[in-house]
C-alpha positions in Angstrom: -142.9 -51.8 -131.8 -141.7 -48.3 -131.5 -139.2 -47.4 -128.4 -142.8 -45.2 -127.2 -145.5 -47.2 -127.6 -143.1 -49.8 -125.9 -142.7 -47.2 -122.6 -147.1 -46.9 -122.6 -147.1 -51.1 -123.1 -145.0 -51.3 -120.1 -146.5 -48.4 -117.7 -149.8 -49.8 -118.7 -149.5 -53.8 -118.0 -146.9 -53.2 -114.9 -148.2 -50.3 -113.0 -148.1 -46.7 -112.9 -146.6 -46.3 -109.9 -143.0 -48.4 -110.6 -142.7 -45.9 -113.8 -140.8 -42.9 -114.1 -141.8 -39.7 -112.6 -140.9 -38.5 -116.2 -143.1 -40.9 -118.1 -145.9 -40.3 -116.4 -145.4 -36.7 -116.6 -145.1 -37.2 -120.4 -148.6 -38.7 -120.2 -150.2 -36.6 -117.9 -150.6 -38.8 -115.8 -150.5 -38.8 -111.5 -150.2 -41.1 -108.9 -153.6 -42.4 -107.9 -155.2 -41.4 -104.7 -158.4 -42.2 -103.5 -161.1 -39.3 -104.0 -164.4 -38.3 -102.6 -167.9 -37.8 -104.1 -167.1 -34.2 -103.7 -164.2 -34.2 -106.1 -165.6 -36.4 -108.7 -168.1 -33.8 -109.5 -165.4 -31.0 -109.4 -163.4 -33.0 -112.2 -166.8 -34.3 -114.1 -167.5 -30.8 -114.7 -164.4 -29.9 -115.8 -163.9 -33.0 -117.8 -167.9 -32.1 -119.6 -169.5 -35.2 -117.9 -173.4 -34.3 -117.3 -173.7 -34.7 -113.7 -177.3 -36.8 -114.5 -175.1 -39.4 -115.6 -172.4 -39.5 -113.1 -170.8 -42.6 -111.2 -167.8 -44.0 -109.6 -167.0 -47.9 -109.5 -167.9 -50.1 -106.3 -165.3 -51.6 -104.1 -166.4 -54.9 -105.1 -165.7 -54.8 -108.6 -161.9 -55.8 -108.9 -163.2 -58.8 -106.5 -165.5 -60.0 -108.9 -163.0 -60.2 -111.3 -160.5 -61.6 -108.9 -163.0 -64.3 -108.6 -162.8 -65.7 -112.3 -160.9 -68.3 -113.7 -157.5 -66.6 -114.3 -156.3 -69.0 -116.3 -159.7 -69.2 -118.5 -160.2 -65.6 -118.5 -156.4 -64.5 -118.5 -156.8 -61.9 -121.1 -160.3 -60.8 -120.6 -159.7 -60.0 -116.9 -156.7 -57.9 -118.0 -158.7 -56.0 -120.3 -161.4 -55.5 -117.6 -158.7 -54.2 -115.4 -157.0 -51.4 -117.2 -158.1 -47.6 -116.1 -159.5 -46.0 -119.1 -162.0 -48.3 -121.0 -165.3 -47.7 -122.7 -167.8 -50.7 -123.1 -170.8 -50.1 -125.9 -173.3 -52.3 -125.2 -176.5 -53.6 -127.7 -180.0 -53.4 -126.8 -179.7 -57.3 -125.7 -177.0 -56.3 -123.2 -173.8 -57.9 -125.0 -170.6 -56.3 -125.2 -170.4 -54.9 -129.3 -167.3 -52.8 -129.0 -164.8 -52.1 -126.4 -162.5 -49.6 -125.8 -159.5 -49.8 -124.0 -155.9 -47.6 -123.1 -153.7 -50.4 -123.7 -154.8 -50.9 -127.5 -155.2 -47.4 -128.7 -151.5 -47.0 -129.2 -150.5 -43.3 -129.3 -147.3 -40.7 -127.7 -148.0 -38.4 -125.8 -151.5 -38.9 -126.4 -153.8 -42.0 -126.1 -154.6 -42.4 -130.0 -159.0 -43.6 -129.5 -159.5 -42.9 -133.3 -156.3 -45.5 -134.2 -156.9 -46.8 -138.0 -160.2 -44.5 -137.9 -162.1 -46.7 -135.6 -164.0 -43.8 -134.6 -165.5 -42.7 -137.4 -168.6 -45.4 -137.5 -170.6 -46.2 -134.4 -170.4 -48.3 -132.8 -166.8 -48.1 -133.3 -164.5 -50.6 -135.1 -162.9 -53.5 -132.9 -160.0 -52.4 -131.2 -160.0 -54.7 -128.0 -161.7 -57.8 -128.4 -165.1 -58.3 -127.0 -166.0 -60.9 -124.1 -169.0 -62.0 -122.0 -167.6 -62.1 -118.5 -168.8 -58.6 -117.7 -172.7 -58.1 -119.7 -174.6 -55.1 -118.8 -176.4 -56.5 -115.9 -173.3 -57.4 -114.0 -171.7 -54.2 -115.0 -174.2 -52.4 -113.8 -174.3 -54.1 -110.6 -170.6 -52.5 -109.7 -171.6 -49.2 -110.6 -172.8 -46.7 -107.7 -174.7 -43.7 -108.3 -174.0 -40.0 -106.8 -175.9 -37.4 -105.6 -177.2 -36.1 -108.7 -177.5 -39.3 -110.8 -180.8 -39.7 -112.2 -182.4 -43.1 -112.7 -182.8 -44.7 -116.5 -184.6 -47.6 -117.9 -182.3 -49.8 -119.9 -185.1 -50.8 -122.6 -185.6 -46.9 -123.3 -181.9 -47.4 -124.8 -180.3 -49.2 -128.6 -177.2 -48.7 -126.7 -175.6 -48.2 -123.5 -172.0 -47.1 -123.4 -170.1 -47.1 -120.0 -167.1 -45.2 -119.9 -164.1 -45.7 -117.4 -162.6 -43.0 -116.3 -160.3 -41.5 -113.4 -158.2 -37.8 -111.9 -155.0 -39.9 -112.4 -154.9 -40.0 -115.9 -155.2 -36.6 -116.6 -156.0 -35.7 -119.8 -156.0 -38.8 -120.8 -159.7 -39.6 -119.4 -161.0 -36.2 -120.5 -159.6 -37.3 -124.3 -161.4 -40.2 -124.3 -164.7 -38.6 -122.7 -164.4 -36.5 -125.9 -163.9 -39.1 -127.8 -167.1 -41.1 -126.9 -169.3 -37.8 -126.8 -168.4 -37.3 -130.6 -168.4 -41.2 -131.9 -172.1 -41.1 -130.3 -173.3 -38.4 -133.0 -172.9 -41.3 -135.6 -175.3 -43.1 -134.0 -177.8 -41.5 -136.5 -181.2 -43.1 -135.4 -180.2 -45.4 -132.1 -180.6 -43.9 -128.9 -177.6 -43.8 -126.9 -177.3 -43.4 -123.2 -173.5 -42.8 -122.1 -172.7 -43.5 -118.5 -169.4 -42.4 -116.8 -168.1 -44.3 -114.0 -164.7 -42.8 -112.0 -162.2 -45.4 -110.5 -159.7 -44.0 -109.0 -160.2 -45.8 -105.4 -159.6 -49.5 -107.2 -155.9 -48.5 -108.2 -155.0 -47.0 -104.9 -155.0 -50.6 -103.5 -154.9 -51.2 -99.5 -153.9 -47.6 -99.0 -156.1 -44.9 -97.8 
């Protein structure tokens, strides 16, 4: 493992805000602070996410996975955790391919399209897949906003759920890219991309 991707492993798995000042900066990446609705749509827009399909995560959510067997679900619980993650989901609700910042490798830029994952759809493994989180319990920690419109799930071959945040810079509007352009592969499928911001679950008990 290069002396890089070693720096990302370590910012990623220990917490942003014990890393450098420097290393973050590298990244593009700030301390998290919790935002309003207000701001999510001023960075959605700038970051091309239709407003129709804009969310932010629910308090609740990092309690529900709290709640799992930690020993069981040591792994999967981690990969649920991390900031910047993008879940495609099958017409039955399971979890097909997943997404996430700590295995995309990549200096100073998250690499999503690693060993050309990206260039089928739904993309190539990169993190494994689980069934702690199907799309009926993800949905249930996602809130809409203002100007959210409403969806049917069966209208959809695939639903793809994208984490993103203001902290990670250009690193979420990379990977909002990312998504938008793997989902012209889909050829025939219909594809409904939600985007859900979560900054408030890493700015812990502060306010």
């Amino acid at each position: 493992m290069n002396w890089h991707l070693r720096i990302l492993v370590f910012m990623l798995f220990f917490g942003f805000m014990a890393c450098s000042p420097i290393i973050q900066g590298l990244y593009g990446i700030k301390n998290p602070k919790k935002i309003d609705d207000q701001t999510i749509v001023v960075f959605a827009k700038k970051y091309n996410i239709p407003l129709t399909d804009n969310y932010k995560i629910d308090s609740t959510y990092m309690g529900f996975l709290s709640s799992l067997d930690t020993i069981r679900y040591k792994n999967q619980v981690k990969n649920h955790y991390q900031p910047l993650q993008a879940m495609y989901y099958n017409r039955n609700g399971q979890l097909e391919s997943f997404q996430i910042n700590c295995y995309s490798g990549g200096f100073p830029n998250l690499n999503w399209d690693r060993d050309s994952i990206m260039m089928v759809f739904p993309p190539q493994e990169q993190a494994p897949t689980d069934s702690i989180l199907p799309l009926y319990r993800q949905l249930e920690y996602i809130n809409p906003l203002s100007h959210t419109s409403n969806f049917l799930i069966e209208d959809y071959d695939y639903i793809i759920i994208v984490f993103w945040n203001r902290f990670m810079g250009r690193q979420s509007k990379r990977l909002i890219r990312v998504i938008q352009e793997n989902s012209k592969l889909a050829g025939d499928s219909r594809v409904k991309i939600i985007y859900v911001n979560n900054d408030d679950i890493f700015v812990g008990n502060t306010d």
